[in-house]
VEXKE-434430 format. One line per 8 residues: number of its first residue (from 0); their letters; for each residue x, y, z of C-alpha. Coordinates in nm, 3 decimals, m for minus. Layout:
# residues N
NUM) A) X/Y/Z  ...
END
This chain:
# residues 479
0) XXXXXXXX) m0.594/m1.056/m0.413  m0.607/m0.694/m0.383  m0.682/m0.613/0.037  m1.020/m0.414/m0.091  m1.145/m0.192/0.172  m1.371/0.060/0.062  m1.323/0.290/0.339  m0.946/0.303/0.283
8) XXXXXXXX) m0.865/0.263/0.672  m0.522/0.097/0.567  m0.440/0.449/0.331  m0.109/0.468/0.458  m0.027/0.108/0.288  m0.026/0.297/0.005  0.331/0.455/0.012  0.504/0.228/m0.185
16) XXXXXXXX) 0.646/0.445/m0.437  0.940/0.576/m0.541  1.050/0.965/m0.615  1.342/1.204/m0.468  1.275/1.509/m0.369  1.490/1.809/m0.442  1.433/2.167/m0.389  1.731/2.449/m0.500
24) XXXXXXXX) 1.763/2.515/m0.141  2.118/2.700/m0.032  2.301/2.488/0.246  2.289/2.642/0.550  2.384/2.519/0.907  2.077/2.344/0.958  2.041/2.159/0.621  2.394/2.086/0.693
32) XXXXXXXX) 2.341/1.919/1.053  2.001/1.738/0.884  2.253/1.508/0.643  2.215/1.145/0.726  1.983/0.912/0.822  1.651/1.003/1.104  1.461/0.713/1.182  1.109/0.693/1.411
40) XXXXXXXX) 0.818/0.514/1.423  0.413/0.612/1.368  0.087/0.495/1.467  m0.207/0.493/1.284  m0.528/0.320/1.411  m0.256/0.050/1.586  m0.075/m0.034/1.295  0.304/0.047/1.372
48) XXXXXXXX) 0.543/0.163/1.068  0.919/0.247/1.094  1.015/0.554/0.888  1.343/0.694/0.726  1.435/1.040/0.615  1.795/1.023/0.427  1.931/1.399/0.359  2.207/1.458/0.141
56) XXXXXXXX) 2.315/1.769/m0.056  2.331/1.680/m0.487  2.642/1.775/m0.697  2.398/2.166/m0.696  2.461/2.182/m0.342  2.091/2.163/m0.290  1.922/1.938/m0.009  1.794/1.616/m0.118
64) XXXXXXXX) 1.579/1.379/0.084  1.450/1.034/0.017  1.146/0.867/0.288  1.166/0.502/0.347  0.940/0.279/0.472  1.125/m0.038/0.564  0.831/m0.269/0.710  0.665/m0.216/0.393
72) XXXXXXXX) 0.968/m0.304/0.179  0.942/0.032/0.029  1.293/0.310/m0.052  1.289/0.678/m0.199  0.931/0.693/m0.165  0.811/1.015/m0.341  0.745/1.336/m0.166  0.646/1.665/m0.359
80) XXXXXXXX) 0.828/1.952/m0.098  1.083/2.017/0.130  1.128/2.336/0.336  1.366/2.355/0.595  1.284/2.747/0.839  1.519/2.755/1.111  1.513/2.453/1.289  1.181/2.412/1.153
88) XXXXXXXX) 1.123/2.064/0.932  0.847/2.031/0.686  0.859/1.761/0.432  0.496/1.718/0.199  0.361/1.409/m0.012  0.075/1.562/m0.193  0.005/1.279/m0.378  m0.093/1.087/m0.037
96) XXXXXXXX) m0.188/1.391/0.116  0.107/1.312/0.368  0.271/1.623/0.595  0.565/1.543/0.831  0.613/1.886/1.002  0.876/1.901/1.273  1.120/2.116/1.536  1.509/2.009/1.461
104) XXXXXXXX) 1.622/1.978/1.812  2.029/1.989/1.740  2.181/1.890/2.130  2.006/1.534/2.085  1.969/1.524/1.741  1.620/1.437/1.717  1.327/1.606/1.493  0.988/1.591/1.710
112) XXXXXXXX) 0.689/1.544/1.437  0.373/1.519/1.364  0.258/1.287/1.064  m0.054/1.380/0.925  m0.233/1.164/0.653  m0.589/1.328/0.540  m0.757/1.325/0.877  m0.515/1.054/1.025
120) XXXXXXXX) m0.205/1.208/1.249  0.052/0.995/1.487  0.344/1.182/1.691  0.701/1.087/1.531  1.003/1.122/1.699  1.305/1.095/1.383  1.646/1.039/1.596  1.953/1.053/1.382
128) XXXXXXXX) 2.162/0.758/1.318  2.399/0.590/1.161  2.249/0.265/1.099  1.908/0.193/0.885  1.724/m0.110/0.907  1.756/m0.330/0.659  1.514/m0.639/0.549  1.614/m0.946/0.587
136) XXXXXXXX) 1.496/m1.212/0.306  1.732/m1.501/0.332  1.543/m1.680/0.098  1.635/m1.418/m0.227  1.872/m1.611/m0.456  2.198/m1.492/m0.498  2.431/m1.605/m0.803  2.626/m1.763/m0.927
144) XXXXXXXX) 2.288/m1.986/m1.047  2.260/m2.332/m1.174  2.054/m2.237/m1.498  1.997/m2.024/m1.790  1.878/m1.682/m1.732  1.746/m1.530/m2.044  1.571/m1.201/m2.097  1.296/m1.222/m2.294
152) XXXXXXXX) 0.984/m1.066/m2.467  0.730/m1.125/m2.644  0.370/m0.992/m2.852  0.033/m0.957/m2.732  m0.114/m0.948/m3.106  m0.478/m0.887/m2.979  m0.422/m0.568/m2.758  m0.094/m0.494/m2.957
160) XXXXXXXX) 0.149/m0.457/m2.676  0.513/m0.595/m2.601  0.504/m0.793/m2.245  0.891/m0.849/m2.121  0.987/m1.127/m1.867  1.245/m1.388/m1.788  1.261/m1.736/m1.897  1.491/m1.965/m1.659
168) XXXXXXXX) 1.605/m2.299/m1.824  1.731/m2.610/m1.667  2.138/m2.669/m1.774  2.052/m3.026/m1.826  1.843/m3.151/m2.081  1.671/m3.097/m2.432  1.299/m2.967/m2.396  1.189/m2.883/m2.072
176) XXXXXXXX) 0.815/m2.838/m1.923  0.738/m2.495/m1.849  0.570/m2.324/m1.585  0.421/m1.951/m1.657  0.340/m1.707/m1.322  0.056/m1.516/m1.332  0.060/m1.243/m1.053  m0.187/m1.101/m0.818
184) XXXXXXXX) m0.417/m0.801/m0.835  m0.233/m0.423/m0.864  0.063/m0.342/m1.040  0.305/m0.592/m1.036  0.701/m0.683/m1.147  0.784/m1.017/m1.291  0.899/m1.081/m0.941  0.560/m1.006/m0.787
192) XXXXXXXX) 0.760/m0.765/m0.614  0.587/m0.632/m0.253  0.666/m0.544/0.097  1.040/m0.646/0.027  0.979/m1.008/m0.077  1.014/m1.118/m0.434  0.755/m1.472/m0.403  0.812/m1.548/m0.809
200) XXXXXXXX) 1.206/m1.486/m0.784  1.238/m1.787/m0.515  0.983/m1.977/m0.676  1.124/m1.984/m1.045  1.493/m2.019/m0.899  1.317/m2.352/m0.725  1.170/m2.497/m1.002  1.419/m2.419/m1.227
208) XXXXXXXX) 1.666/m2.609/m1.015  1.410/m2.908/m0.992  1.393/m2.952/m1.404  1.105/m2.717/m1.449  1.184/m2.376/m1.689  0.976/m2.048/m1.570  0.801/m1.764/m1.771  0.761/m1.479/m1.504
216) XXXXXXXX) 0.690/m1.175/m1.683  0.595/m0.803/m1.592  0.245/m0.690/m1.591  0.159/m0.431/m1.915  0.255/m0.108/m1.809  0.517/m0.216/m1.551  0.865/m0.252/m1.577  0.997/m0.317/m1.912
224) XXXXXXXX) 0.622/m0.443/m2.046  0.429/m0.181/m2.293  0.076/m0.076/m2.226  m0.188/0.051/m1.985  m0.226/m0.118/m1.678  m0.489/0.132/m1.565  m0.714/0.047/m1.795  m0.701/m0.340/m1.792
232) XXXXXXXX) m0.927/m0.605/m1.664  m0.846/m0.936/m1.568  m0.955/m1.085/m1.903  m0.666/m0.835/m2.051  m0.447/m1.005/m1.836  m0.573/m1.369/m1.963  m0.506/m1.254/m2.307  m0.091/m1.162/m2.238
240) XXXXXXXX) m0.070/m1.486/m2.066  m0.204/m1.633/m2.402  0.067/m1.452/m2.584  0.323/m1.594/m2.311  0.161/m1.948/m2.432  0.234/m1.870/m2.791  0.572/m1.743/m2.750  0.686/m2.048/m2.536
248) XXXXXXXX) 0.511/m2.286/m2.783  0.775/m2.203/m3.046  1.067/m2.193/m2.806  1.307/m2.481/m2.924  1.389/m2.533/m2.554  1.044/m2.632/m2.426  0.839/m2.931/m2.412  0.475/m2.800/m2.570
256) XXXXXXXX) 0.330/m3.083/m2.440  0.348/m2.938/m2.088  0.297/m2.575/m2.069  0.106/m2.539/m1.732  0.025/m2.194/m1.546  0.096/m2.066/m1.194  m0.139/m1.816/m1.075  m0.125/m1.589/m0.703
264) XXXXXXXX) m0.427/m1.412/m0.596  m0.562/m1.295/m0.846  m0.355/m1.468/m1.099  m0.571/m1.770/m0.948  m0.857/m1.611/m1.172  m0.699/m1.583/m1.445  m0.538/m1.906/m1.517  m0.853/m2.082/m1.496
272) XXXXXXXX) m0.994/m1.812/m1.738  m0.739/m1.912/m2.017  m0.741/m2.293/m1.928  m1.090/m2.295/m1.984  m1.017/m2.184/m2.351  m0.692/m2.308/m2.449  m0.648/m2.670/m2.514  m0.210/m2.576/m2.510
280) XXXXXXXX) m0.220/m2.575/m2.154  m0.143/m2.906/m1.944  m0.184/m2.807/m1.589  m0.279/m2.538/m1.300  m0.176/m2.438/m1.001  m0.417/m2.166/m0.814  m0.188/m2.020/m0.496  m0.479/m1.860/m0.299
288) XXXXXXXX) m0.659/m1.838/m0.600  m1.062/m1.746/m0.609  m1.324/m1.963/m0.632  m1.558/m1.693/m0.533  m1.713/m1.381/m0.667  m1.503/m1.073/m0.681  m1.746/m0.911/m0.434  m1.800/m1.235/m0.195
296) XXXXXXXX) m1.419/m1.229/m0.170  m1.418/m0.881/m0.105  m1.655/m0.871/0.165  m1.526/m1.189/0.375  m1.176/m1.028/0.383  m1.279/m0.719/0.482  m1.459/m0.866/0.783  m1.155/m1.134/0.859
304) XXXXXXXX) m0.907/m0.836/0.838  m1.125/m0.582/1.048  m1.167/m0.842/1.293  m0.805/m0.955/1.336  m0.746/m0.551/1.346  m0.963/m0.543/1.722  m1.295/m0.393/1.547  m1.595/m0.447/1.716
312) XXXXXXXX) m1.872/m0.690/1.539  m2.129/m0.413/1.540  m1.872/m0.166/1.339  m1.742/m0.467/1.100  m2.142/m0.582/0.983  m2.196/m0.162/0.902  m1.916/m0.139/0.711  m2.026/m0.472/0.534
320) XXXXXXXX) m2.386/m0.341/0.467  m2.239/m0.018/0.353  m1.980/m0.188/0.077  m2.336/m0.371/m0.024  m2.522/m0.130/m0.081  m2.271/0.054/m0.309  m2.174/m0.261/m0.496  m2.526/m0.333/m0.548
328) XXXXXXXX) m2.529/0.072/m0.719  m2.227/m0.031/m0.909  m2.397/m0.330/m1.056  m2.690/m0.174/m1.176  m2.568/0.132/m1.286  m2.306/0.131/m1.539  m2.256/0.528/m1.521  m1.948/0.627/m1.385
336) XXXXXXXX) m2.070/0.943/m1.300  m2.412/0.857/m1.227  m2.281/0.598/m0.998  m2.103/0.821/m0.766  m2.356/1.015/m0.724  m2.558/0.815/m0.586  m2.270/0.610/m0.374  m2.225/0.971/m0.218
344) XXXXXXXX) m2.573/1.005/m0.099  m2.527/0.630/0.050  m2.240/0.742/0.197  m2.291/1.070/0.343  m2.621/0.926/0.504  m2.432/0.631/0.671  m2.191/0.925/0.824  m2.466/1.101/0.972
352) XXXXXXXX) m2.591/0.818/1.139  m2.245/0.788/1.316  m2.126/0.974/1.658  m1.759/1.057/1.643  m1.638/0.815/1.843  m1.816/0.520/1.596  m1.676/0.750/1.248  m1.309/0.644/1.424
360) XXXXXXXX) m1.407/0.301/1.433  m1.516/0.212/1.127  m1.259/0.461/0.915  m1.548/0.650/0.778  m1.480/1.030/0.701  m1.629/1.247/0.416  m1.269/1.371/0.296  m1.206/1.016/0.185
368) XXXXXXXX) m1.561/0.939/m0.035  m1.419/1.086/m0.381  m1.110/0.861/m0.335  m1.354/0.577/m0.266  m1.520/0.640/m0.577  m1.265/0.673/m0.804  m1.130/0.318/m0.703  m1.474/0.108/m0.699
376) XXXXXXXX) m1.584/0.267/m1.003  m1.242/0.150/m1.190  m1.293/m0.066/m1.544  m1.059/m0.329/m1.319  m1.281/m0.318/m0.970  m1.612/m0.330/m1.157  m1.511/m0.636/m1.408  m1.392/m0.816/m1.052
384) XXXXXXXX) m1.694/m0.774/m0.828  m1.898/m0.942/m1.059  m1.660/m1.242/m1.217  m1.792/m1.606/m1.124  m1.486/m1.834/m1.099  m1.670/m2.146/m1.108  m1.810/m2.035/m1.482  m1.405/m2.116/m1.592
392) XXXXXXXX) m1.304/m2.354/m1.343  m1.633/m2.572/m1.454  m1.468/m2.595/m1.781  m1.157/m2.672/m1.691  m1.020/m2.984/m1.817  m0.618/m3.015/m1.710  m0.445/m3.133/m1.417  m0.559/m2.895/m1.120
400) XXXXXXXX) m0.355/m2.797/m0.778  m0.507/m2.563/m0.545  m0.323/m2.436/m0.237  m0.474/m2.222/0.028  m0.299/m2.131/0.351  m0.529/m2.181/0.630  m0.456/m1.820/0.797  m0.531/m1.659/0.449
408) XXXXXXXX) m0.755/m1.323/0.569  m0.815/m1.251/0.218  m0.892/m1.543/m0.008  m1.068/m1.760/0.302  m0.958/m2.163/0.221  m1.260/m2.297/0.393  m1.503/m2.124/0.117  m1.282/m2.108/m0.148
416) XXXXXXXX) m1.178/m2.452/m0.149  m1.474/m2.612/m0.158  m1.632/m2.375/m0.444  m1.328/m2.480/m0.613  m1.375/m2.827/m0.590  m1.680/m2.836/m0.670  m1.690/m2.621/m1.002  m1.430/m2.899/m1.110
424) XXXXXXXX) m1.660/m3.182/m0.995  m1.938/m2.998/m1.245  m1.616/m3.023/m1.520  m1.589/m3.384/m1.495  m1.204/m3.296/m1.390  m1.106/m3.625/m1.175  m0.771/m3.515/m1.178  m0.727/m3.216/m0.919
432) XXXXXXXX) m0.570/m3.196/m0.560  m0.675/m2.917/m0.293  m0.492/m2.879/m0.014  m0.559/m2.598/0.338  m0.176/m2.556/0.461  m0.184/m2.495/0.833  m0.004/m2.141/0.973  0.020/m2.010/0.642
440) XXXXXXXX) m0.082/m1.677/0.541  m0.161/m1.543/0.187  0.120/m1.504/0.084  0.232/m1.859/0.199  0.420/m1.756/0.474  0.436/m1.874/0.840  0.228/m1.651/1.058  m0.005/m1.640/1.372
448) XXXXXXXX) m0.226/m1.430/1.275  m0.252/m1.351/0.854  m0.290/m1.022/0.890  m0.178/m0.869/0.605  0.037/m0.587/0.867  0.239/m0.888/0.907  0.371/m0.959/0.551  0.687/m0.744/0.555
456) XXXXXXXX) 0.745/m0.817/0.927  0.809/m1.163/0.856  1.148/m1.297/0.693  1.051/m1.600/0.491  0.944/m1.521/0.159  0.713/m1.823/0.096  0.700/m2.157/0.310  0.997/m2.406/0.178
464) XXXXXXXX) 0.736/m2.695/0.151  0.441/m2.504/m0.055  0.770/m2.523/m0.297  0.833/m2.878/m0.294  0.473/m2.941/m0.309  0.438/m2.742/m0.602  0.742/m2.906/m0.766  0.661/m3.246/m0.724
472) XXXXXXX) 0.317/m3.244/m0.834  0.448/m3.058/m1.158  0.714/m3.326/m1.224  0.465/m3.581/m1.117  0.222/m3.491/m1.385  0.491/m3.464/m1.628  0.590/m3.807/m1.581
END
């Protein structure tokens, strides 16, 4: 589930993307001195990030850089400007609204910074070195691998877009069942690639290697799928996971009779959404899926996650009654424009209210309202605050499996589970398991805390026995 929080405190999550940046900039001394690798460490509100500048010179004899952010998973992240005065060091991201400005001090090869994002800033020391930090996933697969690998693709005849994925098949055997992953909210691989770990990779190679083929395909727009993911709500996404259902349902290599669905976050929704409508598919499995509204999800993780981050009570229940009130404009007013105008007014008068030391607290600052806006008012964020699970898991009919790891900050398994449960009570489903995993986070990975800081921090990819859970109940409704 997308981390939602309206008052984008947790900005600098966002730079996970990739761009070089090159400026026709003649090599002098100090470019010359800058090649290699500077690594340092910010701040920002308490969460810690390691950052990496890598300078080269291109076949133009112009500097190149690329940023990394290694905690986040994320290389050659894109910056817009590089000007190098002097000694002086000033590298730009105007996308983010990122400036790392610095003095290149050359007799201990370090660049003292400042890293400003909008009105956050954090000192950052870059030392040169020869070693970057790499992540450590021991969990990736590596070849050589005991099953078929095919690229594949595949029409979605209702919005008229080409979806590409991978289909993994067993070596042994005729017609195999057949697993399709849905991913979680934002733009996603096949892999559900984030923060370095690639959670559909490891759990197709498992299930693959257990008798169990895998559809894991990219979202439309990403990767090698056509479309617009922009523009696309989770009922878009329902209908390419149809058009996954179709495809596999002519595949000689697949038992129809067993085409279940896999969905993570978000991906939770949906697979309920096209169970509840197509009689092809034989089973689901909801990983941290909702069985709340959009905006009841919303507004539990942002309190868990605010909470966990050391805000007071008093700052966490004003930011809650804030995100009300402007979901509460957003569902009466369908006006985009309208909409955020009147969010503003909310807004601004909540600010007022606020000394300085409380507009820190809570993350609250006018430069950041038109950003704000923009998301909440999305086709994608609207169509989610207001979706009822329990409308399509009431309908649902199949074999059900619902996991929830019991330090999940943003899907909370207390809640969820039991809404769950008891929209497939009101089916007449008597054939569904739910299960809280203890110490596991949303991603279904060991943790103390489930703070969502902690997801590239820790190694394992997803917890070895949410794997052999999910592969024995699949083979166990299959037999």
């Amino acid at each position: 589930m997308r981390t939602i929080i309206v008052f984008l405190k947790f900005t600098i999550i966002n730079l996970l993307f990739v761009l070089i940046i090159s400026n026709n900039i003649k090599a002098q001394s100090t470019e010359k001195f800058l090649i290699g690798n500077w690594i340092g460490a910010i701040d920002i509100q308490g969460t810690k990030l390691t950052l990496v500048i890598r300078f080269n010179f291109n076949d133009k004899d112009s500097l190149i850089a690329v940023m990394d952010s290694p905690d986040q998973g994320a290389k050659d992240i894109q910056v817009s400007k590089l000007t190098i005065r002097n000694d002086s060091v000033i590298i730009r991201v105007k996308k983010l609204s990122v400036t790392i400005s610095g003095l290149l001090n050359k007799k201990d090869s370090t660049i003292n910074c400042l890293f400003r994002q909008g009105i956050l800033s954090s000192p950052l020391l870059l030392k040169k070195t020869d070693k970057v930090p790499t992540l450590n996933r021991p969990q990736e697969p590596k070849p050589p691998f005991p099953y078929i690998i095919n690229e594949v693709s595949f029409e979605n005849y209702i919005d008229s877009i080409t979806l590409a994925g991978t289909l993994t098949l067993p070596e042994k055997g005729d017609k195999f069942p057949v697993a399709i992953m849905i991913t979680g909210s934002g733009p996603q691989n096949r892999d559900e690639e984030l923060l370095g770990h690639k959670p559909f990779l490891v759990i197709a190679d498992y299930l693959t290697r257990h008798g169990i083929a895998v559809l894991r395909f990219d979202d439309r727009g990403i990767g090698k799928s056509k479309g617009d993911f922009s523009k696309a709500t989770s009922f878009d996404f329902a209908n390419d996971v149809e058009a996954a259902i179709n495809y596999l349902k002519k595949h000689p290599n697949i038992d129809v009779s067993h085409i279940g669905l896999i969905g993570h976050s978000e991906g939770g929704l949906i697979a309920p959404i096209v169970a509840s409508r197509n009689k092809d598919v034989n089973f689901i499995i909801l990983l941290a899926g909702p069985g709340l509204t959009g905006e009841q999800i919303i507004l539990k993780q942002s309190a868990l996650i605010s909470r966990v981050e050391g805000l007071d009570e008093k700052t966490i229940k004003d930011n809650n009654d804030l995100s009300e009130q402007i979901y509460n404009i957003l569902k009466k007013e369908p006006d985009n424009s309208k909409a955020g105008e009147k969010i503003k007014k909310v807004y601004f008068k909540s600010i007022k209210k606020l000394t300085k030391e409380e507009k820190e607290k809570s993350g609250l600052s006018e430069d950041k309202v038109d950003i704000m806006i923009q998301q909440v008012t999305s086709k994608w964020f609207r169509t989610f605050l207001i979706t009822d699970p329990q409308i399509y898991l009431s309908k649902v009919k199949c074999p059900v499996l619902a996991l929830n790891g019991a330090n999940d900050l943003q899907v909370p398994p207390d809640e969820d589970l039991v809404a769950i449960e008891n929209a497939l009570k009101k089916a007449g489903n008597t054939n569904y398991k739910t299960m809280k995993l203890p110490e596991l986070n949303h991603l279904f990975q060991h943790c103390t805390t489930g703070s969502p800081n902690d997801y590239s921090k820790i190694e394992e990819t997803i917890s070895p026995e949410v794997l052999q859970i999910i592969s024995d109940w699949i083979n166990n409704i299959v037999k």
